[in-house]
N, CA, C and O atoms as a CHARMM CRD file, in Angstrom:
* protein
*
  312
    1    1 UNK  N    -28.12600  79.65000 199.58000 PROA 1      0.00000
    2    1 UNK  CA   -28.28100  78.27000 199.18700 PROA 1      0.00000
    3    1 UNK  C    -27.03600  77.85500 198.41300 PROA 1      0.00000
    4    1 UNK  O    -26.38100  78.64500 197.73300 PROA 1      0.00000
    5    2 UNK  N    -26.77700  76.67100 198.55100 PROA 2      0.00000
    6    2 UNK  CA   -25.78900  76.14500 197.93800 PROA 2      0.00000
    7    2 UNK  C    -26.06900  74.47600 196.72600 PROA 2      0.00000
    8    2 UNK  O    -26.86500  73.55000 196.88000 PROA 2      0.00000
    9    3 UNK  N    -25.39300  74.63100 196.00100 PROA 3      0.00000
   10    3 UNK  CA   -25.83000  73.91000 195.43900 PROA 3      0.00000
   11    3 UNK  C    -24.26900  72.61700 194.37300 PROA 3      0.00000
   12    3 UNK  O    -23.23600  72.93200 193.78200 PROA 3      0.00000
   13    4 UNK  N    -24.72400  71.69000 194.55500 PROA 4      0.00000
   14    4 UNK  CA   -23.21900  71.02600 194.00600 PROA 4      0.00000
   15    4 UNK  C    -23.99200  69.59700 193.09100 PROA 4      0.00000
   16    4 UNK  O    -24.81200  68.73800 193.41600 PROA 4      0.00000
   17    5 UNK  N    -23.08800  69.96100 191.58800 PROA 5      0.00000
   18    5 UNK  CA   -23.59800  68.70900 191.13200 PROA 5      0.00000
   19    5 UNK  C    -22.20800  67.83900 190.73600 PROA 5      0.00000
   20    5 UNK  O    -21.37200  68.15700 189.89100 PROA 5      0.00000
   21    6 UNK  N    -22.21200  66.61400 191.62200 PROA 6      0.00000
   22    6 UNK  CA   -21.02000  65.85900 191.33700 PROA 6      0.00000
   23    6 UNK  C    -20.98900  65.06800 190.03300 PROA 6      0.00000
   24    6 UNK  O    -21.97500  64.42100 189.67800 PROA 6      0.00000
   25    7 UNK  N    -20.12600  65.10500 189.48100 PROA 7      0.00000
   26    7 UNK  CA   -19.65700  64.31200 188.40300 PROA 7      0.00000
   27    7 UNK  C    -18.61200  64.73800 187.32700 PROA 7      0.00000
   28    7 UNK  O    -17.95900  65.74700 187.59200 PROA 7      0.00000
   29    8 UNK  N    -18.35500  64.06600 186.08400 PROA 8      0.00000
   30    8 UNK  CA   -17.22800  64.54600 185.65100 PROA 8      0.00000
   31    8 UNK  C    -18.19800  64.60000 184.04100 PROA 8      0.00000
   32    8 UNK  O    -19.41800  64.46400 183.94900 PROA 8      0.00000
   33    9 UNK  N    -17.25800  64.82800 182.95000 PROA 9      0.00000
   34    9 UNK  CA   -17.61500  65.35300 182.39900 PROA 9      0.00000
   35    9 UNK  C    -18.54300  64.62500 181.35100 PROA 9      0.00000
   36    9 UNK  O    -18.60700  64.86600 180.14500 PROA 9      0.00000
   37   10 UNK  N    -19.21900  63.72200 182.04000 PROA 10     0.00000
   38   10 UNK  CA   -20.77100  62.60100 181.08500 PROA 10     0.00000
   39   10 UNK  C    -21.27300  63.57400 180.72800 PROA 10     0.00000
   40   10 UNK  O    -20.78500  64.67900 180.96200 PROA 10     0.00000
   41   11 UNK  N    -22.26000  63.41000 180.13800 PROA 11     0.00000
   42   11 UNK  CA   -23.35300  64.22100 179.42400 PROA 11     0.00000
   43   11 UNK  C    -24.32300  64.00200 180.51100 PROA 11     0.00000
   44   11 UNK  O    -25.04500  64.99500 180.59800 PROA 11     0.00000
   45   12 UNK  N    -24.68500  62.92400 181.53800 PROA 12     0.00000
   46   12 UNK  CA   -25.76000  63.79400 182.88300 PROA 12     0.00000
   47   12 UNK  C    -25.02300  64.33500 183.04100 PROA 12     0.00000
   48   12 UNK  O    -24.80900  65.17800 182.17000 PROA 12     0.00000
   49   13 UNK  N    -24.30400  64.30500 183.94100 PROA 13     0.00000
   50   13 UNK  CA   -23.43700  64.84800 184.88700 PROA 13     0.00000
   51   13 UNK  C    -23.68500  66.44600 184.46100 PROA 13     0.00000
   52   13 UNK  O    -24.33800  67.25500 185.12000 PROA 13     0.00000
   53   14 UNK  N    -23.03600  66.68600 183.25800 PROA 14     0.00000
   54   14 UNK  CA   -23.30100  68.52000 182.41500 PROA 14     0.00000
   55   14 UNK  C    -24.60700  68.51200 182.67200 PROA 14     0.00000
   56   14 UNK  O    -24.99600  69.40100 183.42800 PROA 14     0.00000
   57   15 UNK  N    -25.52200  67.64100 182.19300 PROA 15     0.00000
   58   15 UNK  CA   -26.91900  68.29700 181.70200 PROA 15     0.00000
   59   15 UNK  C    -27.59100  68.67800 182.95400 PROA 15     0.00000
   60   15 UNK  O    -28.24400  69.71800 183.03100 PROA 15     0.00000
   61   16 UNK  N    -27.43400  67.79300 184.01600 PROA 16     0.00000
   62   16 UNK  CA   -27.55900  68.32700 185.36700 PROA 16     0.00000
   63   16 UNK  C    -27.05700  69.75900 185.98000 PROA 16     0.00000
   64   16 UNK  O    -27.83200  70.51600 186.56400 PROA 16     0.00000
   65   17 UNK  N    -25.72500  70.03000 185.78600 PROA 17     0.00000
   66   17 UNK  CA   -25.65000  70.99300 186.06400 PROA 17     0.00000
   67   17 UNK  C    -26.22600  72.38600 185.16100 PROA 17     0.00000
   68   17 UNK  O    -26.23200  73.54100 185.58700 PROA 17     0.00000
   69   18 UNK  N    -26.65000  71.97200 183.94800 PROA 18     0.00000
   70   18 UNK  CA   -27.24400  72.66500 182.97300 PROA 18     0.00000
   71   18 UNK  C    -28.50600  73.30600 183.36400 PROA 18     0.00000
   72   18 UNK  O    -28.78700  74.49700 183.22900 PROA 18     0.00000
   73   19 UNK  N    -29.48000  72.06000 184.03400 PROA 19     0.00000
   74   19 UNK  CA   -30.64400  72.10700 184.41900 PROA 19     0.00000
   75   19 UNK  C    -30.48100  73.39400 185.85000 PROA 19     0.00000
   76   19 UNK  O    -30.86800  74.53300 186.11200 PROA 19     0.00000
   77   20 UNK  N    -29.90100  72.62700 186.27700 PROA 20     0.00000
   78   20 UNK  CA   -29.53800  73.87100 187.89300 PROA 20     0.00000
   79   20 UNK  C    -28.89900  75.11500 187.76300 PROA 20     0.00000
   80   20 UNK  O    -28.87200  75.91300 188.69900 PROA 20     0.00000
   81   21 UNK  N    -28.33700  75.35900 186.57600 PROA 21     0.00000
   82   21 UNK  CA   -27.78900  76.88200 186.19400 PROA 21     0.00000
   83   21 UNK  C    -29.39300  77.71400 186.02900 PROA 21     0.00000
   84   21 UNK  O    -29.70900  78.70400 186.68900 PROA 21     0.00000
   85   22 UNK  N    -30.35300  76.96700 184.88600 PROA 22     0.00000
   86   22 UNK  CA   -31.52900  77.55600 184.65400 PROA 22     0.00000
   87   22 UNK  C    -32.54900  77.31000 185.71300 PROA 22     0.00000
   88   22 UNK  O    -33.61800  77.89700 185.54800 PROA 22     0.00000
   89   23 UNK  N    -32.41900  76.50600 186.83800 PROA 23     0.00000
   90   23 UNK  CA   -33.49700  76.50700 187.43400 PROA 23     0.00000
   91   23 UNK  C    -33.26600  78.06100 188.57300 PROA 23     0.00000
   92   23 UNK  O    -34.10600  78.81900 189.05900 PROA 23     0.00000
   93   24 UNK  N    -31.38700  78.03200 188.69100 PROA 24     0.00000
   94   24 UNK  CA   -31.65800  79.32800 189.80700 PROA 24     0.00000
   95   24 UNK  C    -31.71700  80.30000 189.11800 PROA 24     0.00000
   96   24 UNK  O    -32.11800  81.25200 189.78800 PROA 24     0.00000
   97   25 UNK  N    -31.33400  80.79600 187.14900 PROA 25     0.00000
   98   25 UNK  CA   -31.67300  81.62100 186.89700 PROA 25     0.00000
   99   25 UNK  C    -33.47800  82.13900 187.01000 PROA 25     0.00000
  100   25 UNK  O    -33.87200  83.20200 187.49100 PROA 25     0.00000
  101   26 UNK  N    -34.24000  81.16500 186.48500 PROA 26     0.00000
  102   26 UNK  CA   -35.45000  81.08800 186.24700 PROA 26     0.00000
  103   26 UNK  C    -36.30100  81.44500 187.71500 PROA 26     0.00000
  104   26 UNK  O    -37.18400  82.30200 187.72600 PROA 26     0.00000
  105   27 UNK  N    -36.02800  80.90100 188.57700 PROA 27     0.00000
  106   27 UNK  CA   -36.22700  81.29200 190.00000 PROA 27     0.00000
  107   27 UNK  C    -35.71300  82.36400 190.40100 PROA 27     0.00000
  108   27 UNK  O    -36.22800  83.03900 191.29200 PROA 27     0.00000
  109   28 UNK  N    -34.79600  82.62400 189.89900 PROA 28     0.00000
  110   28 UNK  CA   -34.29100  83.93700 190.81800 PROA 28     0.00000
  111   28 UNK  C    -33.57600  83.39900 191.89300 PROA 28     0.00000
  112   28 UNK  O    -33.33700  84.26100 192.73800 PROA 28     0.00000
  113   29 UNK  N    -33.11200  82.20000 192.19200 PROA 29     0.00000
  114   29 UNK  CA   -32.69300  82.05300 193.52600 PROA 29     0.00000
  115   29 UNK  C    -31.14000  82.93300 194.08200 PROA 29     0.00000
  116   29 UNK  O    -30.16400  83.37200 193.47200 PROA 29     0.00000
  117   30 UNK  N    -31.45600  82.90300 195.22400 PROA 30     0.00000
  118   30 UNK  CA   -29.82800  83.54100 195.55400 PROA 30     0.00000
  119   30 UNK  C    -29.03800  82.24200 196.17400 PROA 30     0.00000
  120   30 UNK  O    -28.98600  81.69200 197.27400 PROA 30     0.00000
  121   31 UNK  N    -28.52100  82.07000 195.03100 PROA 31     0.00000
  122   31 UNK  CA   -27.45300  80.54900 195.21700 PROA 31     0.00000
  123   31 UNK  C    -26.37300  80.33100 194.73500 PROA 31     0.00000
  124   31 UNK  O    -26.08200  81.15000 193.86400 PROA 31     0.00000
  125   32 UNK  N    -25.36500  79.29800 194.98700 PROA 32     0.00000
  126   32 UNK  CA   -24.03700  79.40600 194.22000 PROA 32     0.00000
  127   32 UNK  C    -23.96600  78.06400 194.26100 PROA 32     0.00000
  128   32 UNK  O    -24.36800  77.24000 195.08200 PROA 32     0.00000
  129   33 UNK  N    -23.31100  77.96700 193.10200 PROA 33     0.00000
  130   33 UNK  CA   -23.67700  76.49600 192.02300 PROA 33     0.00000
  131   33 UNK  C    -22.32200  76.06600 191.78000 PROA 33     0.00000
  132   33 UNK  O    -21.71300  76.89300 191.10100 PROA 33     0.00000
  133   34 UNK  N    -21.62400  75.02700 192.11000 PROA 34     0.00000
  134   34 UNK  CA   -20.53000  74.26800 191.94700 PROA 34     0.00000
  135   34 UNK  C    -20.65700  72.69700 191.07500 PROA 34     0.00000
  136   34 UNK  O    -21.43000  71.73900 191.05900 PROA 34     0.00000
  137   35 UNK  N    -19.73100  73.00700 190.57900 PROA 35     0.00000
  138   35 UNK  CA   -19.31300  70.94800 189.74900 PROA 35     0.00000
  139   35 UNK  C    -18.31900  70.59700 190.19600 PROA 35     0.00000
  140   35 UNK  O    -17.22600  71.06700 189.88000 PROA 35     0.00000
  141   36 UNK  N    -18.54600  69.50400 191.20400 PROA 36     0.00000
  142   36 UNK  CA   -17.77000  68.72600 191.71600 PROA 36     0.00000
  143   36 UNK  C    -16.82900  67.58400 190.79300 PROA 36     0.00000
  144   36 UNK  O    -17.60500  66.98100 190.05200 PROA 36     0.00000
  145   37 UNK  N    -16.21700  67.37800 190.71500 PROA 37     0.00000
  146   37 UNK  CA   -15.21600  66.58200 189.48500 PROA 37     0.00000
  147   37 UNK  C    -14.50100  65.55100 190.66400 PROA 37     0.00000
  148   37 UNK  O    -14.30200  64.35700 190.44100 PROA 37     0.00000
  149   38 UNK  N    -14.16400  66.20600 191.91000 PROA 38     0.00000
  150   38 UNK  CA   -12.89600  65.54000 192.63700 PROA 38     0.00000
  151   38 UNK  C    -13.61000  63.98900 193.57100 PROA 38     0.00000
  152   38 UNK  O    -14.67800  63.88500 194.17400 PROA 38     0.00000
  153   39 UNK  N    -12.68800  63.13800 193.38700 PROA 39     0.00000
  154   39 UNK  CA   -13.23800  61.77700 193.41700 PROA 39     0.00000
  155   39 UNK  C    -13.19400  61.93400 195.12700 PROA 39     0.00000
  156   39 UNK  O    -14.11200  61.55600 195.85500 PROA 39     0.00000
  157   40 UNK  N    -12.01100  62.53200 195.57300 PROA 40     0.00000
  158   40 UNK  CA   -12.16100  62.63500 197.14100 PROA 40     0.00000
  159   40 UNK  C    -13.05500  63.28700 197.71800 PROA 40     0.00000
  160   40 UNK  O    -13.39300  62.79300 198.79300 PROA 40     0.00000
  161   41 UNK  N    -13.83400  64.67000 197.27900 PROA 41     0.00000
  162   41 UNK  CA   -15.08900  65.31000 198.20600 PROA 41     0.00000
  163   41 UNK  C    -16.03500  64.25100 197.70600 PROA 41     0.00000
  164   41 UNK  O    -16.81500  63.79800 198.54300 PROA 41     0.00000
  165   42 UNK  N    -16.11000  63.66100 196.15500 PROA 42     0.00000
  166   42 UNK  CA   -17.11000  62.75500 196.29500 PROA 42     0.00000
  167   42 UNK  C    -17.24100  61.65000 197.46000 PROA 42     0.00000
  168   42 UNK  O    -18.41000  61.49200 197.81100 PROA 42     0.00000
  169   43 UNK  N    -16.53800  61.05200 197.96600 PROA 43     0.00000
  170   43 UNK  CA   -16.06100  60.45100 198.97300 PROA 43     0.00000
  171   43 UNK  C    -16.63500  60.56300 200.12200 PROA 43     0.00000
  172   43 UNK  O    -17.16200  59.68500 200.80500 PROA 43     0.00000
  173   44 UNK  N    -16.44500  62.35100 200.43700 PROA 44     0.00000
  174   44 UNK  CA   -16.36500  62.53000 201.64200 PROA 44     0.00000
  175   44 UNK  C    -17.81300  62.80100 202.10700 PROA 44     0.00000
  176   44 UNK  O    -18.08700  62.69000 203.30200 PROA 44     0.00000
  177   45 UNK  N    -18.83100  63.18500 201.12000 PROA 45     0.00000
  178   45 UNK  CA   -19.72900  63.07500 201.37800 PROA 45     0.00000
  179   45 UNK  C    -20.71500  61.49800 201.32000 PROA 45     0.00000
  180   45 UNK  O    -21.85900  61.23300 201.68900 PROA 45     0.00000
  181   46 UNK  N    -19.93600  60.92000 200.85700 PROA 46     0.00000
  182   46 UNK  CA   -20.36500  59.06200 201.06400 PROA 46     0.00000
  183   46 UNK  C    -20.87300  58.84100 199.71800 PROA 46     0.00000
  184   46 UNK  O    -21.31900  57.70400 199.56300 PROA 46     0.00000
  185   47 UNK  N    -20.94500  59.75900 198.49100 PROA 47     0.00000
  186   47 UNK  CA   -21.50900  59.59900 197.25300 PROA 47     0.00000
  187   47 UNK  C    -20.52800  58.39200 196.25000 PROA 47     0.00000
  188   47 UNK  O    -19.31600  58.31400 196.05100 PROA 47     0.00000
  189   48 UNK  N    -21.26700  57.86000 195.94700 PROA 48     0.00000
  190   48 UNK  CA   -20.78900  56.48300 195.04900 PROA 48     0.00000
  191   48 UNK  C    -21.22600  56.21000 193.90600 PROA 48     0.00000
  192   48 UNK  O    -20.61100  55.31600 193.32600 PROA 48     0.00000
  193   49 UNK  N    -22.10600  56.68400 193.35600 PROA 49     0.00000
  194   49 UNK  CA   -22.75900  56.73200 192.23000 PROA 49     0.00000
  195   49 UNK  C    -22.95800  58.40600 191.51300 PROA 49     0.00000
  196   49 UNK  O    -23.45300  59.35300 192.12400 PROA 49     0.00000
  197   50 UNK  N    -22.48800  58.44400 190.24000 PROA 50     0.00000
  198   50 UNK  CA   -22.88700  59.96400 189.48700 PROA 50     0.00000
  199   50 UNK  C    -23.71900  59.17800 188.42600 PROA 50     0.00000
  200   50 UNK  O    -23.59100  58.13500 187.78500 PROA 50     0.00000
  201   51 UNK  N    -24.87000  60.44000 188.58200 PROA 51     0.00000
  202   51 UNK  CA   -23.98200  62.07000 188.74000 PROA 51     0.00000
  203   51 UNK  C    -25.16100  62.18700 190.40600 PROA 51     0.00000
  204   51 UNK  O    -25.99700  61.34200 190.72600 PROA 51     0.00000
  205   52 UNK  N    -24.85100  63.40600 191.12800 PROA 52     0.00000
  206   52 UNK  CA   -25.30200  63.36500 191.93800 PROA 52     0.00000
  207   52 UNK  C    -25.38900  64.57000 192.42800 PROA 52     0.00000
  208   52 UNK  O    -24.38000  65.27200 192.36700 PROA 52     0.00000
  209   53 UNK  N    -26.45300  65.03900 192.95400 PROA 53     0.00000
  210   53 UNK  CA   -26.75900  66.50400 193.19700 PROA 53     0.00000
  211   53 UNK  C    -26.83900  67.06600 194.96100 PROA 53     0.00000
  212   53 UNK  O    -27.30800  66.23900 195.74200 PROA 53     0.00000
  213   54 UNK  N    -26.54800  67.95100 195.33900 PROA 54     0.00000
  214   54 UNK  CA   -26.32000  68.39000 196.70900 PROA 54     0.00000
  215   54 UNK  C    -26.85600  69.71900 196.72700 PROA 54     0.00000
  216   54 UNK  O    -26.54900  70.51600 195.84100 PROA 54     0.00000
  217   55 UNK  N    -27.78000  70.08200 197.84200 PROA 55     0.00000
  218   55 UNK  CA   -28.52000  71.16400 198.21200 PROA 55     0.00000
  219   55 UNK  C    -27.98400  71.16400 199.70700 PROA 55     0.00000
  220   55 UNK  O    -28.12900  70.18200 200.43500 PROA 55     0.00000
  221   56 UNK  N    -27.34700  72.34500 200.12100 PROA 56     0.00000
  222   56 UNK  CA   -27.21100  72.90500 201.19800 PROA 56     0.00000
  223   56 UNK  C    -26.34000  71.73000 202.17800 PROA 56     0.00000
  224   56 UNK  O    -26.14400  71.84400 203.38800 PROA 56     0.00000
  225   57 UNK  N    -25.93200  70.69700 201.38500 PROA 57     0.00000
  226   57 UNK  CA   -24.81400  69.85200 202.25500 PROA 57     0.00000
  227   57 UNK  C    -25.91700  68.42200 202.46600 PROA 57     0.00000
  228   57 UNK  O    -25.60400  67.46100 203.16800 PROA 57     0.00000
  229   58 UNK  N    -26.99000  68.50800 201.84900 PROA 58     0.00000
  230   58 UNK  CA   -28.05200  67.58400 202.04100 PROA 58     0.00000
  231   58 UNK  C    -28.08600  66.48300 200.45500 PROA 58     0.00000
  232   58 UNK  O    -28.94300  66.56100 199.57500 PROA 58     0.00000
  233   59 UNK  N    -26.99300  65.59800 200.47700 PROA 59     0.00000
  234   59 UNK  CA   -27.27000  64.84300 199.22000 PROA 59     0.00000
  235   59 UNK  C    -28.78500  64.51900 198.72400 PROA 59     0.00000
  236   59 UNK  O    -29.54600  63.95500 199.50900 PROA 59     0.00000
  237   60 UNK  N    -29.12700  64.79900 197.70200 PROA 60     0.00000
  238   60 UNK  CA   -30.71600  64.54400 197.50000 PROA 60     0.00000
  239   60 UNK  C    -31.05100  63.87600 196.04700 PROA 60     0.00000
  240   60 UNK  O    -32.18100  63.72200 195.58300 PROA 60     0.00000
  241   61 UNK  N    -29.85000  63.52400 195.45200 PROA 61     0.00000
  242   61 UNK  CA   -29.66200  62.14300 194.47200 PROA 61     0.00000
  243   61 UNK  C    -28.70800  61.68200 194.18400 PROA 61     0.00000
  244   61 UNK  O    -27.80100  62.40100 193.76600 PROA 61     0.00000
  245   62 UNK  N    -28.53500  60.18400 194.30800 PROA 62     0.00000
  246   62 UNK  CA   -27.29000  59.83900 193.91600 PROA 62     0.00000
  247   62 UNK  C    -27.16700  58.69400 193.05600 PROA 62     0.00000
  248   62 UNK  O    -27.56500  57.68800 193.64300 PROA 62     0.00000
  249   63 UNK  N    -26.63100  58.38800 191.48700 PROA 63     0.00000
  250   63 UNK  CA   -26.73300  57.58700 190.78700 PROA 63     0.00000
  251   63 UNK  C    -27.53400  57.71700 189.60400 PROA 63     0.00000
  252   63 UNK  O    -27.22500  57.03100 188.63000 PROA 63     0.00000
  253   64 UNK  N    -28.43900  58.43200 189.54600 PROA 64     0.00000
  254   64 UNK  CA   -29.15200  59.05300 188.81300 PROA 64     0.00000
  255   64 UNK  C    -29.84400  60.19500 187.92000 PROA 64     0.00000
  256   64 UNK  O    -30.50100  61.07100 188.48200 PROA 64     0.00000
  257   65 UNK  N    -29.71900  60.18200 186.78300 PROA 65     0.00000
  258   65 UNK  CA   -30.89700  61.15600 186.53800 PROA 65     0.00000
  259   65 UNK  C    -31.83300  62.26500 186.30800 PROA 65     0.00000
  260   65 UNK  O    -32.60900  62.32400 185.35400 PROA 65     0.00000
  261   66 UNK  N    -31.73400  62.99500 187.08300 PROA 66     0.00000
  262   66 UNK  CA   -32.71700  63.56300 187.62000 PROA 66     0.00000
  263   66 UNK  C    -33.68300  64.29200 186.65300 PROA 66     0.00000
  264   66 UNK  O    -32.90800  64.70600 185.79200 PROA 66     0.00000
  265   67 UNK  N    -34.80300  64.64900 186.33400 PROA 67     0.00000
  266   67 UNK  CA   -35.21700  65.80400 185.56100 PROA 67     0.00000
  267   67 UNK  C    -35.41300  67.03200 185.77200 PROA 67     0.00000
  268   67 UNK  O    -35.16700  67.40300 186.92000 PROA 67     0.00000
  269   68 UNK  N    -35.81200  67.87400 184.97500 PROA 68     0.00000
  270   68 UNK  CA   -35.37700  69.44300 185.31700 PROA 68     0.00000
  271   68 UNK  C    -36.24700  69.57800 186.43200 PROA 68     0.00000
  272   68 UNK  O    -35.86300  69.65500 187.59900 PROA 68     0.00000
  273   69 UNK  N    -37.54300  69.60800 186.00900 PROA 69     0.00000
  274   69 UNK  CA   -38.80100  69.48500 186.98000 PROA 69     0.00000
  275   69 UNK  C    -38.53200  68.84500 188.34300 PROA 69     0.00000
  276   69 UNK  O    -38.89700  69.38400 189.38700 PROA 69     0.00000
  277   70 UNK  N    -37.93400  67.77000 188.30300 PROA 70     0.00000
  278   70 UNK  CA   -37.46300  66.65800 189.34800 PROA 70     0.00000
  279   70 UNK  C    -36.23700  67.48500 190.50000 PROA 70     0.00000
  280   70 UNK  O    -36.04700  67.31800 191.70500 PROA 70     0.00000
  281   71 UNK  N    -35.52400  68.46900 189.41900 PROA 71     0.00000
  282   71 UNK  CA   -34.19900  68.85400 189.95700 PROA 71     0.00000
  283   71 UNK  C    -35.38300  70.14200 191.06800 PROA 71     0.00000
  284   71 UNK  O    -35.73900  70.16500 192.24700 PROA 71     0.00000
  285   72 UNK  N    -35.63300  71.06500 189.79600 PROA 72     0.00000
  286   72 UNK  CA   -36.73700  72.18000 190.49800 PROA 72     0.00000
  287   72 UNK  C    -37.26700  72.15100 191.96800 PROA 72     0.00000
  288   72 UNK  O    -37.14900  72.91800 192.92300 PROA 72     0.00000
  289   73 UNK  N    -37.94400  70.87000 191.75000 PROA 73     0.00000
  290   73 UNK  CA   -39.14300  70.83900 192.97100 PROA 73     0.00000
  291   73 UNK  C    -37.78500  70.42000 194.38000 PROA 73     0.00000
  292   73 UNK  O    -37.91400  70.74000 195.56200 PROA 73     0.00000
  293   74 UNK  N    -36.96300  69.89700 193.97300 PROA 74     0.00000
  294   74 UNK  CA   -35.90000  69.27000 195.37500 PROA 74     0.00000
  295   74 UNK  C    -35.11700  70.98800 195.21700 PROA 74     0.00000
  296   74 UNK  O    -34.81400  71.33900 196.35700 PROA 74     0.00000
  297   75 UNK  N    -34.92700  71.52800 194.70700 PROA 75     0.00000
  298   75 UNK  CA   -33.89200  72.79900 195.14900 PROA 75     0.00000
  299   75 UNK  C    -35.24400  73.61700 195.74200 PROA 75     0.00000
  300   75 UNK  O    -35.37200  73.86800 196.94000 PROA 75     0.00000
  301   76 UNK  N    -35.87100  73.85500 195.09100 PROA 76     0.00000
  302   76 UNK  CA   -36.98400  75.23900 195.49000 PROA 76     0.00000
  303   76 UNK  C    -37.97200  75.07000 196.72100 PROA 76     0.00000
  304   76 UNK  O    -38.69800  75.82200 197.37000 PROA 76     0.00000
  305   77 UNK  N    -37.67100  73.80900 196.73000 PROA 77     0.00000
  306   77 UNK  CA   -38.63900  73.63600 198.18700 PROA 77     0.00000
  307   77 UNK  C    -37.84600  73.71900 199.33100 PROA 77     0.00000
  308   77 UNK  O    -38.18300  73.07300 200.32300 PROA 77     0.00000
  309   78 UNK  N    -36.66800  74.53400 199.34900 PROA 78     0.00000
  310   78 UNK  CA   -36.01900  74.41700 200.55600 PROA 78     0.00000
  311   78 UNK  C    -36.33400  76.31200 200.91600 PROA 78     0.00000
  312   78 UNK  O    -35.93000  76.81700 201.96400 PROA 78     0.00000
């Protein structure tokens, strides 16, 4: 699994990726976790709004948010 949280250095943007460090520790998942910063892959995946989170190449929020629980249930159900 792959996992990417775009944004730069806001406080979502971190806390998001904060949340997704502990959700694959806590799970156990076998995944690798990236922070996207660069305005061009943001781009390239059509993302326009941060902070914004990516599972397996599948954008699954953008502009918002998210909560841990919120983040959880969209990574672990794949």
């Amino acid at each position: 699994m792959n996992i990417k949280v775009f944004g730069a250095c806001c406080s979502k943007c971190t806390m998001m990726y904060g949340y997704a460090e502990e959700i694959i520790k806590e799970q156990g998942l076998d995944a690798t976790l990236d922070k996207v910063t660069d305005i061009k892959e943001q781009m390239k995946y059509g993302i326009m709004s941060l902070p914004a989170l990516m599972v397996d190449e599948k954008v699954i929020s953008s502009g918002r948010m998210l909560s841990k629980k919120d983040m959880e249930k969209a990574i672990c159900k794949k």
